[in-house]
N, C-alpha and C positions, 0 to 999 in steps of 0.2 A: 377471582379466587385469591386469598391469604397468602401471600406467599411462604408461611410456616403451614405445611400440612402435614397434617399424623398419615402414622401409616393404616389406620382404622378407615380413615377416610377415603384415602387412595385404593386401596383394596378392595372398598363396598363399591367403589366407581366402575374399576376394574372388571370385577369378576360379573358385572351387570353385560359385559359387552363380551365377555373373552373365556374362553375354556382354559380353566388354570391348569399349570403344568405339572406333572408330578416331580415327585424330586426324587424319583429312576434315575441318575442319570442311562440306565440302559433304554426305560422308555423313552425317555427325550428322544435318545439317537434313532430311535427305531420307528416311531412315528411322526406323523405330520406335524408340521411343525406347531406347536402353542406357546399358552404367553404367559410367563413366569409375571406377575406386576411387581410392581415394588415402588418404594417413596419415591416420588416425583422432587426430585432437588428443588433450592426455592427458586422464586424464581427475581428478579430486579425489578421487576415492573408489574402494572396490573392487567391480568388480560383484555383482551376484549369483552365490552358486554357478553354475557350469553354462553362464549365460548369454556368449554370444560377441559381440563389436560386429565390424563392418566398416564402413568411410563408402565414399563417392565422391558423384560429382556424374554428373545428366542432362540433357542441352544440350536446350532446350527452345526452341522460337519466342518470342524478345521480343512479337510482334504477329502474333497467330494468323491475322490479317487482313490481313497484308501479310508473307506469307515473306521475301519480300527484305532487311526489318529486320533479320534476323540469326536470332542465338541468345543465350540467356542461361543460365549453367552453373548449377545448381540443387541448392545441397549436402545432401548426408544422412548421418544414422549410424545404423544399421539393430545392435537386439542384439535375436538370435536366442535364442528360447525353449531354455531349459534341459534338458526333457524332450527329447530327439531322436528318443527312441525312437515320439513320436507327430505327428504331422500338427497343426501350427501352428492353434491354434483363430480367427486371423489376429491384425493389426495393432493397436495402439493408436496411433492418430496425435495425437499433440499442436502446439495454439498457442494460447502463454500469450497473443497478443493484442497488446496496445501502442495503435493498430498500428506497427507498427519494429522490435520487438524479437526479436533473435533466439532461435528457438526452441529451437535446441540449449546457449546458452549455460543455458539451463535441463537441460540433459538431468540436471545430477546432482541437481537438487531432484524430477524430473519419474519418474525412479529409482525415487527414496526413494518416492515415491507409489503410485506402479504396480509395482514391484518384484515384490509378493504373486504377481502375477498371471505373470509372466513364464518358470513352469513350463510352460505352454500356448500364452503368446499372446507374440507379437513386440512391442516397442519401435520403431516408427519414428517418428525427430526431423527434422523437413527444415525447411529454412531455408527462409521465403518470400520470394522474389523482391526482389530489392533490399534485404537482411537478410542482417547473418551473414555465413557465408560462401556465400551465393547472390547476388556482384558486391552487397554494400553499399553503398545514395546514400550520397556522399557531397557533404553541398552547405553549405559550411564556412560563412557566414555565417548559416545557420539552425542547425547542428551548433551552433556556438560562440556564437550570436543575440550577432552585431556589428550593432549598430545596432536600425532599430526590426522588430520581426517581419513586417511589411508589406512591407517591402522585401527583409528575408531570402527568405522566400517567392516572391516575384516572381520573386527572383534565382536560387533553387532552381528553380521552373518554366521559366526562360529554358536553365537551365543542361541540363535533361533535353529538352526541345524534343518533337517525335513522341510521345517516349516516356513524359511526363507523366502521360499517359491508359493506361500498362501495368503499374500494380503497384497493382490494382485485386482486392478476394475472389474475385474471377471470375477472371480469372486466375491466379492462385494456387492454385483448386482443380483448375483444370484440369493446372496445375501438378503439384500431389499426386497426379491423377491416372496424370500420365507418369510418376513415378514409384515409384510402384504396381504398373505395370504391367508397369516394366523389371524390379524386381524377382522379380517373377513372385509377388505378393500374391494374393488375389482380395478378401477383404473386410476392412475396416477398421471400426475403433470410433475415433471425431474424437470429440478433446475439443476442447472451444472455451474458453476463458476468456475473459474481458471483451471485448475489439472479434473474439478471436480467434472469437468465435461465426457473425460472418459469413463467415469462413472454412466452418465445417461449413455452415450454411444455403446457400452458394453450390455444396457438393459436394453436399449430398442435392437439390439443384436439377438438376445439372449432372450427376451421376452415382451416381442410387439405385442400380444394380442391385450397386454394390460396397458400400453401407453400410450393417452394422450393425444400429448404436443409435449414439446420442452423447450426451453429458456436456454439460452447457452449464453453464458455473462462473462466476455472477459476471457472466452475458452481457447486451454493451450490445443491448437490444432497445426503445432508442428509435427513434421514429418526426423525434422535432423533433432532426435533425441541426446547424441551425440556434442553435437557444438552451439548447437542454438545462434547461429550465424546473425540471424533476422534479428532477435532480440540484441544483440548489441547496437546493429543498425539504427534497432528504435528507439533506444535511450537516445542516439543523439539529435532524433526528428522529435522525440520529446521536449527536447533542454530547447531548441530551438524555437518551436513552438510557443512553450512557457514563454518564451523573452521576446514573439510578436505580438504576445496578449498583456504586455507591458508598457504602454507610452513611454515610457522613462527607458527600457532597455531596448528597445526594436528603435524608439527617436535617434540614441547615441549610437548605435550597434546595428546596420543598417543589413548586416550580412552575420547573423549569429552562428549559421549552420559553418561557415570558413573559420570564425575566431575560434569556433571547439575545435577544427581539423588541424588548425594552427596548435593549438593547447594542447591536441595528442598529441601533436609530432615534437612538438619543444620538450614536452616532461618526458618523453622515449627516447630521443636525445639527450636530454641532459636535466635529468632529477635531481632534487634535491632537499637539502634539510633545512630544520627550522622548528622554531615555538609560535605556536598557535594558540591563543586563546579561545576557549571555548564559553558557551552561552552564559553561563556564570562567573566568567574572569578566570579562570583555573589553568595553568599554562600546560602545555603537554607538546614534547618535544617530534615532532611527526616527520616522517618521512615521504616527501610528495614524489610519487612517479606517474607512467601511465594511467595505471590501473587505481589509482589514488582516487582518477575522474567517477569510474565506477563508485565510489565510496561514498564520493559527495551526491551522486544522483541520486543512488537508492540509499543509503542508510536513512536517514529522514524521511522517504516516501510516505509513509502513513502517518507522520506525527507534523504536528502544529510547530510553525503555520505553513498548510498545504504549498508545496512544490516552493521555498521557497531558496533553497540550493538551486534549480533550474535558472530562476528568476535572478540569481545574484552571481552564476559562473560567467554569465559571458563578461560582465564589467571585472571579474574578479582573473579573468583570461589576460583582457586587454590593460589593468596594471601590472599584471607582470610583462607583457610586452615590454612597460619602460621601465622597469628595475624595478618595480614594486614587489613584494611578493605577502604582505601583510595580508591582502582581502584573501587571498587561498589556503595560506596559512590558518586564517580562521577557519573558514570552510571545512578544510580537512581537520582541525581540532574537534569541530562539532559532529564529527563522519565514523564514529567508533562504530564499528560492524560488531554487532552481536554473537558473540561465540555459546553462553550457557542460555539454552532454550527452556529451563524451567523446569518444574516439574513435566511430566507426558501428558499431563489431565489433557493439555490446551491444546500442546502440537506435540507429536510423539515423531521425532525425529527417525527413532526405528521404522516404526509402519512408512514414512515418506521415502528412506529411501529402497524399503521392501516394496512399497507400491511401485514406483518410477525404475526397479528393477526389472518388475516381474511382467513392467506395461511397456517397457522402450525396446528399440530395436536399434540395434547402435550398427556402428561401425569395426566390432571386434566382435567375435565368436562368443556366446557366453556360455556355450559349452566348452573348452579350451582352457585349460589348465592359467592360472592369472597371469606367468612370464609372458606367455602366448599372446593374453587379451592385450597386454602392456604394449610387447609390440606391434602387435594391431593398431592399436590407437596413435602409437605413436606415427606409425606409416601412413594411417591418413589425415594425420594434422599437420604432414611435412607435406602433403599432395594438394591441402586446401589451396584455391584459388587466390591471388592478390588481389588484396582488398575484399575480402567475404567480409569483413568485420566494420571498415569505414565507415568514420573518420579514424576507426581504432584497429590496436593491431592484435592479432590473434594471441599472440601471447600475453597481450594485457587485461582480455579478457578472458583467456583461461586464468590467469593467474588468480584475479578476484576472484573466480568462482573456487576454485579446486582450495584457497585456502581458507573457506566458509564451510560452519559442515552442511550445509542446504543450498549455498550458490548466495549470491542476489535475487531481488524478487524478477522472477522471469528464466530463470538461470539455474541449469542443475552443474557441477563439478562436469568436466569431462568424465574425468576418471572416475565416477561414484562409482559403478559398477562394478571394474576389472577386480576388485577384491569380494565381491560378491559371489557367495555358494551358486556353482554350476543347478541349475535350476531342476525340480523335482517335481514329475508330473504338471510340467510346465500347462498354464489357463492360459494363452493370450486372451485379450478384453474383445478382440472381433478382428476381424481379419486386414490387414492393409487396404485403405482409397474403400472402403465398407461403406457404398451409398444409406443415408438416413431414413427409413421410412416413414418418420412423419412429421408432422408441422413441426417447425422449429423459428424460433426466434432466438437469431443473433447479435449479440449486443457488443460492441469492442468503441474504446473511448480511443481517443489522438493524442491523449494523456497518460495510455495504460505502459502495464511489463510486459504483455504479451502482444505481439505485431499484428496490427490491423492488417496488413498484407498477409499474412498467414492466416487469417477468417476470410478474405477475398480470393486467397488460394483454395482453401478448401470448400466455398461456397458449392462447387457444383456436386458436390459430396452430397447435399442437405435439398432433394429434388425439392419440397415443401419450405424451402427456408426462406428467410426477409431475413436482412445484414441492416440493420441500423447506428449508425454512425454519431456518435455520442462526443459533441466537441469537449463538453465542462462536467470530466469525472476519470476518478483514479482506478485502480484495476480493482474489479465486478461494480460496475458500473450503478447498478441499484442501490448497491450499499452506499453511495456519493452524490448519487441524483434522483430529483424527487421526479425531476424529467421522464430519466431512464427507468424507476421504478413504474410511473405511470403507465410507462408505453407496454413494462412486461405483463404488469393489472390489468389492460385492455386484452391483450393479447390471450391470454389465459381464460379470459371472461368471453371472449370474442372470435379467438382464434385468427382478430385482424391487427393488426398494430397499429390501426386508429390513424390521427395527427400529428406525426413524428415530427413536428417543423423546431420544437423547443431544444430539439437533441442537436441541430444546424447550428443555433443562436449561439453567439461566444458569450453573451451575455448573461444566460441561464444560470440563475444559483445551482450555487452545489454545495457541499458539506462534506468531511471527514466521517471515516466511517466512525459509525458508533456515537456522532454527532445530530443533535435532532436538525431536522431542514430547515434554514432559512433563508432570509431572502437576497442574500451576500453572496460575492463573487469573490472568494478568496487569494487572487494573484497579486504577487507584491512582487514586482522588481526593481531591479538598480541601474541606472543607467553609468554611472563612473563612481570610481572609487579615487577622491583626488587625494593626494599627498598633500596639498597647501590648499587653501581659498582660491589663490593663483586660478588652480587648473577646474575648480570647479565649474559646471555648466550654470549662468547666472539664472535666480528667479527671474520670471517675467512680471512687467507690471500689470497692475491688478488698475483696469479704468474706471471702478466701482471706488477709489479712495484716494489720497490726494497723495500723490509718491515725488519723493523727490530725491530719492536712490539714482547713484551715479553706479559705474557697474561693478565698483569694487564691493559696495552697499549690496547689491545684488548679490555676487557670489558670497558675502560674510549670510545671507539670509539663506542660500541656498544650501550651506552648511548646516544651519541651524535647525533648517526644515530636516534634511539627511539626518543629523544626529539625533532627535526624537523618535523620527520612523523605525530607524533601525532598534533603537534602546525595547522599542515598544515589539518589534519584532525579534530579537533578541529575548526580551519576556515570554514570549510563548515559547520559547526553546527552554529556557531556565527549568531546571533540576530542584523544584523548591525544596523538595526533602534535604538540600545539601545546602541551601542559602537562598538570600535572596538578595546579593548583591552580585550585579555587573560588571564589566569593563568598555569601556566607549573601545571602538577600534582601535585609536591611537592613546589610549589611555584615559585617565580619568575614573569616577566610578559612580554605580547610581544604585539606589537601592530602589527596589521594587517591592509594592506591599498587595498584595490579592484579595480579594473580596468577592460572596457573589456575584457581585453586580457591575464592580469596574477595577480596575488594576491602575494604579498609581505610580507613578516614579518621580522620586528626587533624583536631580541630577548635581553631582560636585566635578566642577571642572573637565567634563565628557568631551573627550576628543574626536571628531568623526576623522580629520584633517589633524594636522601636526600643530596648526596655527592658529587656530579657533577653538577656545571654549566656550562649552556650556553648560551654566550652573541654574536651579530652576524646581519646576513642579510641574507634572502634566497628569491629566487623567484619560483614561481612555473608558469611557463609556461601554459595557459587553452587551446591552441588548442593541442599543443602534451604533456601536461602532464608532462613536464620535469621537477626537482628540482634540480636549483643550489644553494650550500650555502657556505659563505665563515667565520667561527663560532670560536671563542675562547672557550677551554676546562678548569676548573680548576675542581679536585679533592681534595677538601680542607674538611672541619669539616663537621659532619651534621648539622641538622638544630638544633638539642637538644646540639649542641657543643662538642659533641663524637670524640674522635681522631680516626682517620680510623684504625681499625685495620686488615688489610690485605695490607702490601705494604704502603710505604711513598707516601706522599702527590704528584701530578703532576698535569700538565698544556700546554698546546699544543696548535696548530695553525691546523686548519682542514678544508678542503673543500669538500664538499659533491657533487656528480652528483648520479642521477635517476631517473626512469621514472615509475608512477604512469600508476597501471591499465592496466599492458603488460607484459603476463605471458612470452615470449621472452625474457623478461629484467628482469628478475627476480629478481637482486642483484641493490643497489645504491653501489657505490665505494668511501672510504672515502680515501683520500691521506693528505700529509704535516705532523707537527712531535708532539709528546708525551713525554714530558721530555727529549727533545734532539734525542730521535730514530725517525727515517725516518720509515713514516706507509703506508702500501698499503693495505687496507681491503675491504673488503665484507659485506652488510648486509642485509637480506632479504628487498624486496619493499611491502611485501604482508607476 
């Protein structure tokens, strides 16, 4: 289908399948639920063969406990199964989670996933409640976090009044259920992704006799709504991880999980300031403390290139061990936490933390007047145990969260709630430890925000469940892997989880969300950050070509190699709307120019090291990932005007090949000469 569709057309589709609604709104409230249609937004991509969409919206009770409250329109896009010639094997209902986010703004990633399946079974996307287009909060001071989140919130709770307490999992499934039913569905397959989980656990509560099986991708199944203890834990089994799936950072960094424990305790000790440069040269004068680390983990989590703050903290931990503090400094310049979320279209900040009010069970009364809830919270944040938080300390990961107006990905504010309306005609989503009644597939990556030990904790929750364990993919695992998507497509179609062996492999492509699959392993890390040539790790020689690199030769090439990788990874960071010129670490600068098809860099006197420039031209190939560069070396003064002291001054002629993202190819090969020796080397790509 077109993605410009009239509304003549949609309508004729519509009302072929659906009893249209009147526009009472007294009849709406009063009868069973039906289905207002309306234009189907366009859409990015083209459907599947076969497959038809039609949307509208189902006026649903705001407060299923007080009619009187009105209604609330409830939007959907419904594509119908391809095959027509057979009876719909039912629904696939999806919500990516958030909570806020709407779910159809997903629908053409949500597509790409489920697509396979869409000869048999139907696509329904519906907005939850106060998302989207199902009437978006909008509650502009926490939308846009003016001022401090405590007061945004407050002001958000004040501003929804009654209805505070109704855009809660429970309502919401029941949601899904009206319109299910207007459709004239009978069964659905709910996928849940991250908070989206308590959505399906609230519909097999609320309404087994239409479900399934479900998907659970990534789902938050903590119990400590509260402090999210685990989820700091996992950040640092994350970073750790990232930098054994690095030859370069697990070779030099033999113990990564002690350098981060090292790295909290020093900046909790003793923080400090500094200018950083971020991905485009731009300086920004930053503040590094504990909770700094939080910033560098997750700010970048979704964005290019994949995990590559994990991949670059441990070497950027152990220079500042020796007085360095440039690679953190960077780090943290590139780590700007997002405070204005945009318009509501996409993520409606209200409905997130109306939902995660109205679904959590904290630690303070939330019926209790807010002084009350305050010192509530406060009394069991002084009771937590030592070390719940390790390598980190509890106050540095409240502090990230409570000064976000949503937390970190994985992470709500402690205090979201205490200024939240004492709740009205309170829904819980299902009851506490609520065993699952039916098949479930569980998917949590070694990569993800939400703690693979918190899907192993609540496994015996889910009597029908399979916990599949996803080495190479970021949180909701489908959206990252074509692996993990495969195994949910079997599952669905089969009710078995097939061949899970791809999800084990470290090697298994993965992809960014919203990125198409291929067949690249996106991990880049660092094994040191040297201050001189001096201290870099030397290339190895290459037995393939004729070297006659002594080891100073070596380290000027092991620079040279460091300084294009990073430039080139530095490029997928870059802000092109703002430029497209660089800064090498230790200065220098390089311009960058984009294209379909490959991404180019000049480089003028790019400093990886104080003492090494490099001036040049490389290309980086985007369908296969290749770098070739053809780069001038000098090892001359540093920047302070210090004569090198290891080895006389040199200067060389170098060309660089490698390929990005292909544990096969593990090494770029540096060839051409150093002070007159002919070089043949090796140097990590990853």
């Amino acid at each position: 289908m077109s993605p410009s569709r009239a509304i003549a057309v949609a309508v004729t589709m519509v009302a072929a399948v659906f009893v249209i609604a009147s526009p009472s709104p007294a009849r709406a409230a009063a009868s069973a639920p039906v289905v207002t249609p309306v234009t189907c937004p366009p859409l990015p991509i083209p459907l599947p063969p076969g497959v038809t969409e039609t949307c509208g919206t189902v006026d649903v009770p705001l407060d299923r406990a007080q009619p009187a409250a009105g209604t609330i329109p409830i939007f959907f896009e419904l594509y119908r199964h391809s095959d027509s010639s057979r009876p719909s094997l039912g629904a696939i209902v999806p919500s990516v989670g958030g909570p806020g986010i709407s779910n159809t703004a997903f629908a053409p990633i949500v597509l790409g996933v489920f697509g396979p399946l869409l000869d048999r079974r139907d696509l329904l996307v519906i907005d939850d409640r106060g998302t989207g287009r199902s009437a978006a909060i909008n509650c502009p001071a926490l939308q846009h976090l003016t001022g401090d989140v405590v007061s945004a919130v407050r002001a958000c709770g004040a501003q929804l009044g009654a209805a505070a307490s109704r855009y809660g999992s429970g309502d919401v499934a029941d949601d899904v259920d009206a319109v299910r039913a207007a459709l004239g569905i009978d069964q659905i397959v709910y996928y849940g992704g991250s908070f989206g989980s308590h959505d399906v656990r609230a519909y097999d509560y609320r309404h087994p006799g239409h479900l399934q099986a479900a998907v659970l991708d990534s789902p938050w199944l903590s119990p400590d709504y509260t402090f999210q203890a685990s989820g700091a834990r996992f950040y640092a089994r994350v970073q750790a991880t990232v930098c054994r799936r690095s030859p370069s950072c697990i070779g030099a960094n033999p113990h990564p999980g002690s350098v981060l424990a090292w790295l909290a305790q020093r900046l909790r000790a003793h923080p400090f300031d500094g200018t950083g440069y971020d991905a485009n040269g731009v300086p920004h004068q930053v503040h590094v403390d504990e909770s700094t680390i939080f910033d560098i983990l997750s700010a970048n989590y979704n964005a290019a290139p994949a995990f590559l703050s994990q991949g670059e903290l441990t070497a950027a931990a152990q220079a500042l061990r020796r007085g360095d503090q440039v690679p953190l400094l960077r780090l943290a310049a590139e780590s700007p936490q997002v405070t204005d979320s945009g318009p509501p279209g996409f993520i409606s900040l209200g409905a997130s933390v109306a939902t995660f009010c109205s679904d959590g069970r904290f630690v303070y009364d939330v019926t209790a007047p807010e002084a009350t809830r305050r010192a509530q919270l406060e009394t069991a944040f002084a009771a937590l145990p030592a070390g719940a938080f390790a390598p980190f300390s509890a106050a540095a990961w409240r502090a990230v969260n409570e000064r976000l107006p949503k937390g970190v990905p994985g992470g709500f504010p402690a205090d979201w709630c205490v200024p939240w309306p004492t709740p009205v005609h309170p829904n819980p989503p299902f009851p506490p430890n609520q065993p699952f009644s039916k098949p479930a597939l569980i998917l949590n990556s070694d990569l993800d925000v939400v703690p693979l030990d918190d899907a192993k904790a609540a496994l015996p929750l889910f009597r029908q469940g399979h916990l599949v364990e996803v080495a190479n993919a970021g949180h909701e695992t489908t959206l990252w892997s074509g692996c993990a998507a495969g195994i949910a497509r079997t599952f669905i179609a089969t009710g078995a989880t097939g061949d899970t062996s791809c999800a084990a492999d470290v090697t298994t492509p993965f992809h960014r969300i919203g990125e198409p699959p291929s067949s690249f392993v996106p991990y880049h890390g660092v094994g040191r950050f040297p201050v001189r040539a001096a201290d870099a790790i030397p290339a190895r020689t290459d037995p393939t070509g004729i070297n006659q690199a002594d080891q100073q030769d070596r380290k000027i090439a092991s620079v040279a190699g460091s300084t294009i990788l990073d430039a080139f990874m530095r490029a997928q960071r870059m802000n092109l709307m703002t430029g497209t010129t660089g800064r090498g670490l230790r200065g220098g600068s390089y311009t960058v120019t984009p294209s379909p098809t490959t991404t180019t860099i000049d480089f003028n006197t790019v400093r990886f090291t104080n003492d090494v420039t490099v001036t040049g031209h490389a290309t980086r190939d985007l369908a296969t990932n290749t770098i070739d560069a053809q780069v001038t070396v000098v090892q001359a003064n540093d920047q302070s005007g210090s004569q090198q002291a290891h080895g006389s001054q040199r200067q060389g002629t170098l060309t660089f090949h490698g390929i990005l993202y292909t544990p096969s190819k593990p090494d770029g090969q540096i060839r051409g000469t150093i002070d007159g020796h002919q070089v043949a080397l090796l140097v990590p790509m990853n």
